[in-house]
C-alpha angles and dihedrals in degrees: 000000000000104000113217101210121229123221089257092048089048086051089058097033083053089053098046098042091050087053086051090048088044094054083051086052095048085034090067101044086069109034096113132153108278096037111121120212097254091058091055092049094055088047083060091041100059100043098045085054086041098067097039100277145117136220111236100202093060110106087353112155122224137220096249105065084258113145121267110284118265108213140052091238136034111236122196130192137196100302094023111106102176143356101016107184107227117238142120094326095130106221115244136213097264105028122140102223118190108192115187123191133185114191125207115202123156093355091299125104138211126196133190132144139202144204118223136185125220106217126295105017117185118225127296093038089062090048091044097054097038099043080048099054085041088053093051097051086047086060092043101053086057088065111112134138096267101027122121119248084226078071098063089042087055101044087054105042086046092062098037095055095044090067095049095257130122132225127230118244095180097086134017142195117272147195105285131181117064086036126038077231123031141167132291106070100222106217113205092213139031147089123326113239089038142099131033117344118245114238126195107260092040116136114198146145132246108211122170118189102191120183127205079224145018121354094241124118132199129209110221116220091257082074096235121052107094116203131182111264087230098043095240118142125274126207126188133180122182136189125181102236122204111205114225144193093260101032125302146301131224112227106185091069110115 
């Protein structure tokens, strides 16, 4: 089922999606060199529940019979593309760290998700993230009451191939708000004119996953880290994205 979002629903969504964007934020202060991932998702933890929230991914079960997530963010490094379960990997200079929250306040929820480099990076890890985050503004600035979702896919597939870079099919962007999860399902590539039409009231992410290399992507046994076949690396950024009557806003900004 599309939600189409009241004026009541969009106030909490907003509320939930800026405390997301503001972990991201306090999560990067202290992403150093040393940190291991479990630090950094207590870190999350305690200042999501601090300020009356939740985090959805703790104790989420996924569609694969994996066990219920352990964190309370999903951190990703180098070669992890998605899903990465926090724990004692010690965060190096030069790591690529993707660090994705969803927030549960009022019973609503905001998601949004960030790629971060840990000091000197060398290429392609710059160009990834960068062409990444570029990719997914591209896709953002599609969004309008009447647009197609196979506009936001091209925008995004365009850019990102240009670069050299490849996009992720193995996992989309979604509906997001009243449900951790929600239709539509938001490709990050495809033909302009196609797919589900966006209506006004719509709540959904934009989410690409771009890889250095192929596009393929492995399941490890622990049934939720996700890794690049080829073992390039994988960068994301996400934003939870509210359709309007003019054009669009961006909710996960802080």
């Amino acid at each position: 089922m599309i939600y189409i979002k009241t004026a009541q629903q969009i106030e909490k969504i907003r509320k939930s999606s800026r405390l997301a964007a503001q972990s991201l934020d306090l999560a990067g202060q202290h992403l150093k060199p040393g940190i291991t991932t479990g630090d950094l998702d207590k870190i999350i933890h305690q200042f999501l529940v601090e300020n009356g929230a939740t985090p959805a991914t703790l104790g989420y079960k996924g569609p694969r019979g994996a066990p219920p997530f352990p964190g309370a963010s999903c951190i990703s490094v180098n070669d992890v593309v998605v899903h990465g379960i926090p724990g004692p990997l010690v965060i190096m200079e030069g790591d690529l760290v993707k660090i994705d929250v969803t927030a549960r306040l009022d019973s609503y929820f905001g998601d949004t998700a960030r790629t971060f480099l840990v000091g000197s990076v060398p290429e392609p890890g710059p160009l990834l993230a960068r062409t990444t985050q570029e990719a997914m503004i591209l896709g953002i600035e599609q969004i309008k009451a009447g647009a197609r979702l196979g506009d936001i896919g091209h925008a995004i597939q365009t850019h990102t191939e240009a670069r050299g870079f490849s996009v992720v099919r193995a996992f989309v962007g979604h509906g997001v708000g009243i449900e951790f999860h929600e239709a539509p399902n938001v490709p990050h590539f495809g033909r302009p004119g196609t797919g589900y039409r966006i209506k006004s009231g719509m709540i959904f992410t934009v989410e690409p996953m771009i890889n250095a290399g192929d596009s393929e992507v492995e399941l490890l046994d622990d049934g939720w880290t996700v890794i690049t076949a080829d073992g390039s690396l994988s960068s994301q950024f996400e934003h939870s994205v509210l359709v309007t009557a003019s054009g669009y806003e961006i909710l996960t900004l802080s």
